[in-house]
C-alpha positions as CSV (number, residue, x, y, z in Angstrom):
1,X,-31.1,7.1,10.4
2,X,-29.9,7.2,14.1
3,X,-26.4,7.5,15.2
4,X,-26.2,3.9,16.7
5,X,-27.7,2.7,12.7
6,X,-25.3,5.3,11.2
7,X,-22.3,3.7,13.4
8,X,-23.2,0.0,12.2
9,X,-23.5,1.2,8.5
10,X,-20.0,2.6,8.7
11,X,-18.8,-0.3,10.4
12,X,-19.9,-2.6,7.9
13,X,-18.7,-0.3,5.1
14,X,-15.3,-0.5,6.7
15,X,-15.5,-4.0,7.5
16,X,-15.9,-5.1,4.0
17,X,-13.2,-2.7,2.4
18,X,-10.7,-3.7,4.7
19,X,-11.6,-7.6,3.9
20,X,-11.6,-6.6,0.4
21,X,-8.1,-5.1,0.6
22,X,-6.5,-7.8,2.6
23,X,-8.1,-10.5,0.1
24,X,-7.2,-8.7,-2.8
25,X,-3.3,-7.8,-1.3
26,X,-3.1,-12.1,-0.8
27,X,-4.8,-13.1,-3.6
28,X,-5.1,-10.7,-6.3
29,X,-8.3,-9.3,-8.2
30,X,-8.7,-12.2,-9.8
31,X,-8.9,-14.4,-7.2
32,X,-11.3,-12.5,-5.4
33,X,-15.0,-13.1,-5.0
34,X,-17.8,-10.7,-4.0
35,X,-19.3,-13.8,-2.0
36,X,-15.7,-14.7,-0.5
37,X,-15.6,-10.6,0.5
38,X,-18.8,-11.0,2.0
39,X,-17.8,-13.8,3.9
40,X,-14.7,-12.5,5.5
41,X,-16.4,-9.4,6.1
42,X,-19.0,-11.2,7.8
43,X,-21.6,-8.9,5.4
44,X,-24.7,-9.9,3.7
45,X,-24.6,-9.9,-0.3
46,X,-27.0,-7.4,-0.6
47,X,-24.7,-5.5,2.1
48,X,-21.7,-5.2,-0.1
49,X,-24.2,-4.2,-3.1
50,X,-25.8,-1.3,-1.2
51,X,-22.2,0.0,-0.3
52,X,-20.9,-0.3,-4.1
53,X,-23.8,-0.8,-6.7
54,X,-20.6,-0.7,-8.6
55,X,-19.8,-4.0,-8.4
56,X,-16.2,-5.7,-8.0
57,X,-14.3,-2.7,-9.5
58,X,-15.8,0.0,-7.5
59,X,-15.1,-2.2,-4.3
60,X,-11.5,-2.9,-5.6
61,X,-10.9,0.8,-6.1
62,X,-12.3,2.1,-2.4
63,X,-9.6,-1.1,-1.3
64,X,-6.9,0.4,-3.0
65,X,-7.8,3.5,-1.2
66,X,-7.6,1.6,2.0
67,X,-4.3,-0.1,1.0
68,X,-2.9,3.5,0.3
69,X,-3.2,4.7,3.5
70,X,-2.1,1.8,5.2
71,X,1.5,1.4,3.1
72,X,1.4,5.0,4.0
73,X,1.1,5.1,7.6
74,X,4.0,2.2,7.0
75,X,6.1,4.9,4.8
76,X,5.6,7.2,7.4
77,X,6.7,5.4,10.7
78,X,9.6,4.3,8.5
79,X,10.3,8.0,7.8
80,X,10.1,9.5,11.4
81,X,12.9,7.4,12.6
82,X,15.4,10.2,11.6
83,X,15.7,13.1,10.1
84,X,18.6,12.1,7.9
85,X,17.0,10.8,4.6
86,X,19.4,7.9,4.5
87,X,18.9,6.7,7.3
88,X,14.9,7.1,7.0
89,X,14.8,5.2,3.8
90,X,17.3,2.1,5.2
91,X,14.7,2.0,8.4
92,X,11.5,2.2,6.0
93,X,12.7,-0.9,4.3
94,X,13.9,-2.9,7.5
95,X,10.3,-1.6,8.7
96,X,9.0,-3.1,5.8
97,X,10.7,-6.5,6.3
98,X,9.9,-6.7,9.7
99,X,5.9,-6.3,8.7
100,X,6.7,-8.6,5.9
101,X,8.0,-11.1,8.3
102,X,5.4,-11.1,10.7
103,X,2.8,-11.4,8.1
104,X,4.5,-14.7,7.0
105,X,4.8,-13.3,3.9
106,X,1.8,-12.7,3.1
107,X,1.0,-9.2,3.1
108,X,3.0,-7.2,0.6
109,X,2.1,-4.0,-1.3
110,X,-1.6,-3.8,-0.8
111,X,-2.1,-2.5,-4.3
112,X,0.7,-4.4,-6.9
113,X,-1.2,-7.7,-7.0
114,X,-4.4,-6.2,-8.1
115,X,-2.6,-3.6,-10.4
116,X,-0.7,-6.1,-12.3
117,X,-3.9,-7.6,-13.0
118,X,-6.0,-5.0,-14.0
119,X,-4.0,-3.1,-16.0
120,X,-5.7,-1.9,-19.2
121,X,-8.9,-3.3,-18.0
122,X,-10.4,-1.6,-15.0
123,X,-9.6,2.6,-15.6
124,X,-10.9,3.0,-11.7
125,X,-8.9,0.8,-10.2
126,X,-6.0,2.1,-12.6
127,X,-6.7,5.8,-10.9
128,X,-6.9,4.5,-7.4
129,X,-3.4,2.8,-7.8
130,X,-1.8,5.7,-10.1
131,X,-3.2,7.9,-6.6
132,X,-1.7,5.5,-4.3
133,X,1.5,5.7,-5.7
134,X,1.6,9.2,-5.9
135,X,0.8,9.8,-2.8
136,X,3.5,7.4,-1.5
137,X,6.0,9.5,-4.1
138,X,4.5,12.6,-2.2
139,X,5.1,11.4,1.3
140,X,9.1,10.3,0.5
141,X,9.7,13.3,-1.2
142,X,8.4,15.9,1.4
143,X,10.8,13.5,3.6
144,X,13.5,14.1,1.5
145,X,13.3,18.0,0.8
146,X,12.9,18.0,4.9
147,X,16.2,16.3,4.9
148,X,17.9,19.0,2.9
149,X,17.4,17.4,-0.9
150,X,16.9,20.7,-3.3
151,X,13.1,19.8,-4.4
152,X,14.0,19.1,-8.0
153,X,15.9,15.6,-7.0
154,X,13.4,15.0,-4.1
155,X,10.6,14.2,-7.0
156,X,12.5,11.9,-8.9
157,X,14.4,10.4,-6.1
158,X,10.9,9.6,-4.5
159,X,9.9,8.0,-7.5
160,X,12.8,5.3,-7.2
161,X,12.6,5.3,-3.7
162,X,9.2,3.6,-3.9
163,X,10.1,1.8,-7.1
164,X,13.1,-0.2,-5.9
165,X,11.2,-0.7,-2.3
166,X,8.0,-1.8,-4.2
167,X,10.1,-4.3,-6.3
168,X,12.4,-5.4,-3.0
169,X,9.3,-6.2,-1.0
170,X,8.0,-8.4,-3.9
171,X,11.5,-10.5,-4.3
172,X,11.5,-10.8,-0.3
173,X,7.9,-12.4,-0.8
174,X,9.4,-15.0,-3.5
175,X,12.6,-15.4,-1.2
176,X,10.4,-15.6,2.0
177,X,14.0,-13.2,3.5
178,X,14.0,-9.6,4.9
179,X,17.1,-9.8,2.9
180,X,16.0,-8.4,-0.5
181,X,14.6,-5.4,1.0
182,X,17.4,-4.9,3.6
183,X,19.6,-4.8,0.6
184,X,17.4,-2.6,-1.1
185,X,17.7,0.0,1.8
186,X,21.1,0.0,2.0
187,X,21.5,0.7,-1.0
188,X,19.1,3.8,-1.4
189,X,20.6,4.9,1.5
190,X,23.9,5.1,-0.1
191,X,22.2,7.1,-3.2
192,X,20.5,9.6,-1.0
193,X,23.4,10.5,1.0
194,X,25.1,11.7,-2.2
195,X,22.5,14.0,-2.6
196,X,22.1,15.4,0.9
């Protein structure tokens, strides 16, 4: 294979998981087609087969993976704001409404929908979300122990860090408001500077 057929096998690898992530973050795992992902991805069928002879739940898993490190670059931008872990967690969750926002709602967790819906069903898709989430847990707790948290509380702060911003971002979906997770910030914010 040549670089230039290399370079448009990669593209429409990537073209597809992102179109699977998206589809899956708005509509859920459920509601997602393999002809609807070809589609949007603007893929053949027997593209989207050749990339994953696994079918739906391989595709849904390598999405996930895609939705992980997009929340995380999210997490992250939200985090470099300041060094004070307070403050980084209040500007994470306005950062977070602000996408939220601009998305018209629309774009949430890129992994919760499809989770909820798998659970118990799919054990790939349950690994690439138990990943994702620890990997988000990772990122706000290396934030945290940077900011002067002893390591112990950093773990188990990190895991309701995401928790509560996870849950905020879901209840500013339903409310259509930044509020919920501007709330939620504020709040964190408040429990991390006790700790700091």
């Amino acid at each position: 294979m040549n670089t230039a057929e290399k370079t448009s096998s990669t593209g429409t690898r990537d073209r597809i998981v992102r179109a699977t992530s998206r589809l899956l973050q708005r509509q859920g795992y459920e509601g997602t087609g393999i002809k609807q992902i070809s589609r949007e991805a603007e893929a053949t069928l027997g593209s989207v087969y050749h990339f994953f002879p696994g079918g739906k739940q391989e595709l849904a898993a390598e999405a996930i993976r895609h939705g992980d490190e997009e929340f995380a670059a999210v997490l992250r931008a939200g985090l470099a704001t300041s060094q004070d872990p307070a403050e980084a967690i209040a500007a994470c969750a306005a950062l977070l409404a602000r996408e939220l926002r601009a998305s018209d709602w629309q774009d949430g967790c890129p992994v919760i929908t499809t989770a909820l819906e798998t659970v118990g069903r799919a054990p790939v898709i349950e690994e690439a979300v138990a990943e994702a989430f620890a990997h988000w847990r990772a990122i706000v707790a290396e934030h945290l122990r940077a900011g002067g948290i002893a390591a112990e509380e950093a773990a188990g702060l990190a895991g309701t860090v995401i928790d509560t911003l996870e849950g905020a971002e879901l209840s500013a979906q339903v409310a259509r408001s930044e509020e919920p997770l501007r709330l939620a910030g504020r709040h964190l914010a408040r429990l991390l500077s006790t700790y700091a």
